[in-house]
Every structure is written in C-alpha cells, then in structure tokens.
N, C-alpha and C positions, 0 to 999 in steps of 0.2 A: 504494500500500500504506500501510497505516495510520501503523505500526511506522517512518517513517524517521526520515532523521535532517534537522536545518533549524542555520542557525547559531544562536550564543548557547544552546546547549542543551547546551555538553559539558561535562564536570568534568575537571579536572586530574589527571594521572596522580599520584601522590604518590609521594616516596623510596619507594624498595623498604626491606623490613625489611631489619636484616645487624645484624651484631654492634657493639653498642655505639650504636645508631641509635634506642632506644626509651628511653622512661621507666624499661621494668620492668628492662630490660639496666644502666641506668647507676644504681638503686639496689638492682639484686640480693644485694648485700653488705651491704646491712643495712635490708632488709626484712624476713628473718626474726627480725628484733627487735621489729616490732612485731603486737601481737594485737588478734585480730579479733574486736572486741565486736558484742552484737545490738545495743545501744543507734545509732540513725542517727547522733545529734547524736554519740555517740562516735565510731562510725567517721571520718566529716566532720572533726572534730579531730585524732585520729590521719594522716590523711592529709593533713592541712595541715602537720601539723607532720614529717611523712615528708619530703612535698616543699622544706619548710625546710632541713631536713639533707641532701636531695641537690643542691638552691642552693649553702649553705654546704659541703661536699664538694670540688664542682666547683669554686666560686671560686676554693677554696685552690690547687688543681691551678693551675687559669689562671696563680693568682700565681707558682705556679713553672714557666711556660714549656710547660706539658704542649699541645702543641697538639694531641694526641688531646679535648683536656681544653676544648679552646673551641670545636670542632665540638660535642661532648656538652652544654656549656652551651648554646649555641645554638639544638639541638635540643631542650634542658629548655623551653625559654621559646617555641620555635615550636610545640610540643604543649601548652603551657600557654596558648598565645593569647596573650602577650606581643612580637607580631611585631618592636617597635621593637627590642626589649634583643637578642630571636632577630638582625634585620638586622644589629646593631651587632658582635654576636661573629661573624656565617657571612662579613662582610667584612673582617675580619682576616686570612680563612684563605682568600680568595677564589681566590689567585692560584696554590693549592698542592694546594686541597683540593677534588674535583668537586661531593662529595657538598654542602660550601657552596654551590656555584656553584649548582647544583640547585636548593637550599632559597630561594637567594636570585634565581632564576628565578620559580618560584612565587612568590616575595611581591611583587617588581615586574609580574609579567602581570595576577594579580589584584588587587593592590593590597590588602595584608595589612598594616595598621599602617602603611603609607605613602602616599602619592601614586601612585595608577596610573602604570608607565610600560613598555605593554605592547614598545614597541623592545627595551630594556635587557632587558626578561624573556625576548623569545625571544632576546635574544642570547647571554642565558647559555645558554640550553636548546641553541641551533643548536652553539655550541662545544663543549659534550658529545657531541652529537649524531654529528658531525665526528668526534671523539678518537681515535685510535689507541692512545692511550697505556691499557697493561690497568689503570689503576687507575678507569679509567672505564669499564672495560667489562659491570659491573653493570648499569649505570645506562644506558645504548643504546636498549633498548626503550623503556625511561619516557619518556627524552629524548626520543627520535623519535614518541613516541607527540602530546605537547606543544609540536613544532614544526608536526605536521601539524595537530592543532586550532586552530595559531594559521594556519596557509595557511588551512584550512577559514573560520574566521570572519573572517579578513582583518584579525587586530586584532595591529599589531606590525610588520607587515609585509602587502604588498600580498596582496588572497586571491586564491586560484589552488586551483580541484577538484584540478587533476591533481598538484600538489605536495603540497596534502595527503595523497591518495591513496597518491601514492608513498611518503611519510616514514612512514604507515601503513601500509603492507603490509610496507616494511622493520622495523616495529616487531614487527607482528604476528604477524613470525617463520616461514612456513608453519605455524599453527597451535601454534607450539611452547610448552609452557605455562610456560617459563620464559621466554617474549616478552610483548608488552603486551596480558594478556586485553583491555583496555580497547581494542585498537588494533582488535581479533578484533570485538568489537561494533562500534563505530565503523564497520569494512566492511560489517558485515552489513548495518547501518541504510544506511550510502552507498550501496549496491549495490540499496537499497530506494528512491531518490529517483527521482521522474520524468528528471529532467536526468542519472543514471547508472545508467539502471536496468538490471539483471541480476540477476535473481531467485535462477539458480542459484546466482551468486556469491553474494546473500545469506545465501541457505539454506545454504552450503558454511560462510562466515565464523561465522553463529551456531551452528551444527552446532560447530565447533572451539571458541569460547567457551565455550557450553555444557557441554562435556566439561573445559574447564578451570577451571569454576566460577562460569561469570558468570551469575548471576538478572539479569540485565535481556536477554542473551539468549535464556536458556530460556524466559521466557514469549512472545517474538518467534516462537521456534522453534515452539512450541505454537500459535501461532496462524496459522504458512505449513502446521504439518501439516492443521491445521483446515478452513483455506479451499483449500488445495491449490494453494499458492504456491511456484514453483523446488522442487515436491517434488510427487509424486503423494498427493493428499488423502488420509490417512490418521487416523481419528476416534480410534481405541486411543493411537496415539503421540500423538495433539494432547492427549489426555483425561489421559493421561501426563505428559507436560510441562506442561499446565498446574494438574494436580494438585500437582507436585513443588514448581512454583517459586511456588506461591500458600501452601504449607506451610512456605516458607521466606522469607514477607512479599511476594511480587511481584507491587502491588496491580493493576497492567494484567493478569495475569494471571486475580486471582482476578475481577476484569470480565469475561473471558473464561470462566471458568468457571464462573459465575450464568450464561450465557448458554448455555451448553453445558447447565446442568441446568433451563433453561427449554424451552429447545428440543427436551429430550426428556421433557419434560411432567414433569418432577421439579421439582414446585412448591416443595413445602415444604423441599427444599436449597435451592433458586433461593432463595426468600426469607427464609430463613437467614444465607446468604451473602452475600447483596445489602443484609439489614438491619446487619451485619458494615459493609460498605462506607461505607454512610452514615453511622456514628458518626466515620469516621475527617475529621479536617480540618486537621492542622497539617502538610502536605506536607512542609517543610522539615526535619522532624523525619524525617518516613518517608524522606527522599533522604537520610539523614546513616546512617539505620540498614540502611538495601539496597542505599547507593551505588546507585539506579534514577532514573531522569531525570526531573523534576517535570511536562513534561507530559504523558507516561504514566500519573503515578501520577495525576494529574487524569482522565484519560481511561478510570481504572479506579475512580472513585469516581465519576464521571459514570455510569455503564455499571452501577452496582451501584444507584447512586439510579435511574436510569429501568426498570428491570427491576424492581425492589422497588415505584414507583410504580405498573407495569403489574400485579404481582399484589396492591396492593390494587384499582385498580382492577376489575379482573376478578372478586377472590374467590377467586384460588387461590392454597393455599399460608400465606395468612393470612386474617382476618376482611376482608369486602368494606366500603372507607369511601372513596369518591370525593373526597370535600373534602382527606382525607388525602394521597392516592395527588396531586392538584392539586402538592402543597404539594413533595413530593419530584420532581415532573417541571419544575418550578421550580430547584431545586435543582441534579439531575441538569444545565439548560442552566446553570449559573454554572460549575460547574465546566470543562464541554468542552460548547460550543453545537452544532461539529461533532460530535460522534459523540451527542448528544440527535439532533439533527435527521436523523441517520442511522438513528437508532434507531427513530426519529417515523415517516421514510417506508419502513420496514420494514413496522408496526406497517398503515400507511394501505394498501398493499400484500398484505396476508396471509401475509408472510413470518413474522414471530412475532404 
C-alpha cells in the first residue's frame, strides 16, 4: 500500500496545550493593550515589543522564585526558537516538573539548539511515559506516542516493531480522542507496511484518526475507500474524504483527487487541480502548516505534475502542447520517481 509508514518519516508528538503552556496564555494580561494596526511593519513592531514585555514579565517572576514562572519562561523561548535559553530554564525544573522533562525530551531527540542526544531524549520521554504520578498524566499519550517513534526508528534506543507498536497503541488510547491522534495515524500507516500488514487494522486506526481530526489520515482513509483496501471499495466515501481533506490542505490527497477527476473524464477539474499542485514547492512549509508527512506531500505534487502533464499532453482539459506537458513529467519524476513510474505504467497499460 502506498500510504505507509518507513523510519525517519515521523514528527514529534508536541506538549499538549493546558493552561499557562502557550505564548497567548502567559501574555493574556496584557495583550489587550496592544492595537492592531493595518500597517505590517507596525504590527511586526508591536509584537516584538509585546514579546519584550512578556521576557521582561516573566524574568521578574523567575527572580522571585515563581517556578510556575521558569516552566513559562522556558516555554517563551522554546516557541520563540530560542532552544538554548528554553534548555537552560526547562533544567532547573527538570527534576519536579514533567511538562520540562517533556520539553527537554524533545530538544535532546531532535536536537533543538543542542547537540543531538537521542538516549537522554527518550529517556526523559520513557520516564513520563512510566509515571504514575497524576501530574503526568496529561502528558501519557504524547509521551508514549514519542517512545514508540523512537522503538520504530531505533534512534535512542535499540529498534524493535513490536515495542513501538505497543507504546503506540497504548498511546492511541482505543481511539480515544483525548489519546495521541498522532499515535491513531502512526497505526494506520504500520498496519499499512509489508512487514505488518493488516489492512483492516489500518482502515480501523485511520477511521479513528480521522474522526479525531487528523488530515494526514483522512486522505489515507480516502484512498483505502478508493482502491478498496481493509474496507469494501466505496467511490462516494473515497470522493468524500478526499474532497474534505484536500479542502483542508492535504496535498497527497488532492493527488488523489486530480486522479479521481481524471478518471472520470473531468478534464478540466483534473487540470485545474493538478495545475494547483505544481505551483506548490517548498514542502517544508506545507508539513509545518498540515502537520502531513513530506513524502506524501511529495507524492501528491508528483501525482498533480504527471496528471496535468498527461492533459496537456492529450489536449484535455487545457490547450494541447507536448514540449510542455515533457517538461512537467520531468518534474512530476523529481518529486516521487515511484509513483511517476507508476503513473507511466498505468498510462502504457490503458488504465488512464
């Protein structure tokens, strides 16, 4: 199946929101003081010099012992991308405070303003993980969600499927959507690999995702109702889900659905949508705003280039220009060579 999952492809679970854990939380007291001009350069000023005063705020605090007050610094500087100053205050409070331990999990796995040191990182994340104690018990699925990624790629600790598997499915709650949607996809995709494959489990795990929110499972989901994978092929639901989640950025998705309005001789959506796909190229951008996985979204800008090269080549849908239509099936293989070449022996075939 297309849709699974391979190591070095998964993102970190992130603290959960909760009170006092955000930017807008720890200067809600005096943001309504400032106003919102049209001018950019103003706003851009205004909100430098906001974030100044919620620095200067919280220092104060720190300086008198508030240790609510150097988790919140902490977390000023870890959402500001200041990882060193974030490390320096979330290990003060390491030894007391989960939500640190968390934060400073995350900076040592990935290595965020520091020296990678993915041991230390899952070993904050496993002692979470572990807790008993309810001040941690927010934080269980994330954690668990972030140990079984580090079993899965084996980076931390020796990798092991069935540890991940497990620390995943304990994360993922039976579906429950205050567990790690993230943990909910993660199965869907494992249960989609050659080496664990169980389609129905797939179909189950993104089924549950899905309903909890997650766009990277809903276009997964949309394309087992498609093809008629761990689900009896159904075209209305596929056409449905992949409607929804291409409308809410999910570019593996709208790949899928160029191909769905090819296939039923709706040229002119087809290349509409597909000419949509090929403008787009800074991935990293598109995974920071869909939280969707970078070789997906590759695999849905691939899928929109060779489908928009096939109707110019053809002539349907747009003006017929072969030297053109060359240039984006070129294209199409940089992006994802495999799903071109898939696309190629469809095309040599009579399938589209």
């Amino acid at each position: 199946m297309e849709h699974k999952l391979e190591p070095k492809q998964l993102s970190e679970e992130k603290l959960p929101d909760g009170k006092g854990n955000s930017l807008l939380s720890i200067h809600s007291d005096i943001k309504s003081s400032v106003h919102i001009l049209d001018d950019e350069n103003n706003k851009r000023k205004e909100e430098q010099e906001l974030l100044e005063k919620v620095e200067k705020l919280l220092l104060g605090k720190v300086k008198e012992d508030d240790k609510a007050a150097i988790f919140q610094l902490g977390q000023f500087y870890f959402e500001s991308e200041r990882y060193e100053e974030a490390k320096y205050q979330f290990e003060k409070i390491k030894d007391s405070d989960f939500q640190a331990q968390f934060q400073l999990g995350i900076i040592f796995y990935d290595g965020l303003g520091t020296k990678a040191d993915p041991k230390r990182g899952f070993e904050y994340m496993l002692n979470i993980a572990n807790s008993t104690n309810p001040r941690a018990h927010h934080l269980l699925p994330f954690a668990r969600y972030n140990v079984g990624r580090a079993f899965f790629e084996g980076f931390g600790v020796k990798q092991s499927d069935a540890e991940a598997e497990r620390w995943w499915l304990l994360a993922a709650d039976d579906g429950n959507p205050k567990g790690s949607i993230k943990a909910q996809t993660a199965l869907g995709m494992y249960y989609s690999r050659e080496d664990s494959l169980n389609l129905k489990q797939a179909f189950f795990w993104h089924s549950e995702a899905t309903g909890n929110g997650s766009l990277e499972s809903q276009g997964a989901l949309g394309v087992m109702y498609q093809t008629g994978q761990g689900v009896r092929r159904d075209f209305d639901s596929a056409f449905e889900c992949l409607k929804e989640a291409s409308e809410r950025g999910n570019v593996y998705a709208m790949g899928h659905l160029v191909g769905h309005f090819y296939g039923t001789k709706m040229y002119t959506k087809a290349a509409e949508l597909a000419l949509r796909l090929t403008l787009l190229e800074n991935i990293e951008e598109i995974k920071d705003a869909t939280d969707c996985l970078p070789i997906f979204i590759s695999k849905g800008i691939a899928m929109g280039c060779f489908y928009y090269a096939r109707c110019l080549h053809i002539g349907q849908g747009v003006k017929k220009d072969k030297d053109l239509a060359q240039t984006y099936y070129s294209k199409a293989f940089q992006f994802d060579g495999t799903v071109t070449q898939r696309l190629q022996d469809m095309v040599t075939h009579g399938v589209i």
